[in-house]
N, C-alpha and C positions, 0 to 999 in steps of 0.2 A: 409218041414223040418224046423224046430225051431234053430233058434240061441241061443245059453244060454252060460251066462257067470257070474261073480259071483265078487264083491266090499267084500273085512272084510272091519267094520270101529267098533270104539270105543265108548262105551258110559255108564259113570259112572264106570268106568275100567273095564266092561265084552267087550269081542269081539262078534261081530255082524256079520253076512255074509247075503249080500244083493243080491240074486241071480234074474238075469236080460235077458228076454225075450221078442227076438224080434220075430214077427211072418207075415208072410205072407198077405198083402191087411191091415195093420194097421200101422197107422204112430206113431211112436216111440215105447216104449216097457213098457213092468209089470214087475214089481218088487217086491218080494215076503222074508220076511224078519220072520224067525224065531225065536219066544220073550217068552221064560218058556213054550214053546209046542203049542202054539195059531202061525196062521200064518199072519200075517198083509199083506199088500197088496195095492199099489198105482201105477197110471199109470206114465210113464215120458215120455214128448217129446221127449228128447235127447237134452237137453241144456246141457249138459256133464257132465264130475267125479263129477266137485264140486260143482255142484246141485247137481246130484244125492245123495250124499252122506251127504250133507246137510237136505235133504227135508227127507232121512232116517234119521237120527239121530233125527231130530224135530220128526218126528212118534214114533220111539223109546222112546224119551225122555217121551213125551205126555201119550203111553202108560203106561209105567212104573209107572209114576206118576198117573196113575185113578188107578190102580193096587191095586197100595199102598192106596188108601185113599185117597192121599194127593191131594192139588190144586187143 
C-alpha cells in the first residue's frame, strides 16, 4: 500500500501541487508535479518541507523557463 500526500507551493504566481510518494523497500519518495499537462518527476530522500519544496520550485522554475524559449 502507497503512502501519498500532496505540498501546493508557488511559482511566478500560479500554484503548484507537488504530490509525494512513499513506497514500500525504497528509501525516501517521488514526487510528481503537474506543469501545463506534462508531468515532471524527481526523487527525494526525505530531507524535509523545505527541500522539498525548494528542489520543486527550481524544477518548476527550470521548466517553465526551457518552455518559454528563455535561458
Amino acid at each position: 500500500m502507497e503512502e501519498v500526500w500532496s505540498k501546493e507551493f508557488e511559482v511566478e504566481g500560479r500554484t503548484f501541487v507537488a504530490v509525494c510518494m512513499r513506497r514500500p523497500f525504497r528509501e525516501g519518495f517521488e514526487v510528481h508535479i503537474e506543469v501545463d499537462g506534462e508531468v515532471l518527476t524527481f526523487a527525494e530522500l526525505g530531507f524535509g518541507d523545505s527541500a522539498l519544496i525548494e528542489k520543486a520550485r527550481a524544477l518548476v522554475e527550470g521548466h517553465l523557463k526551457g518552455t518559454r524559449g528563455e535561458g
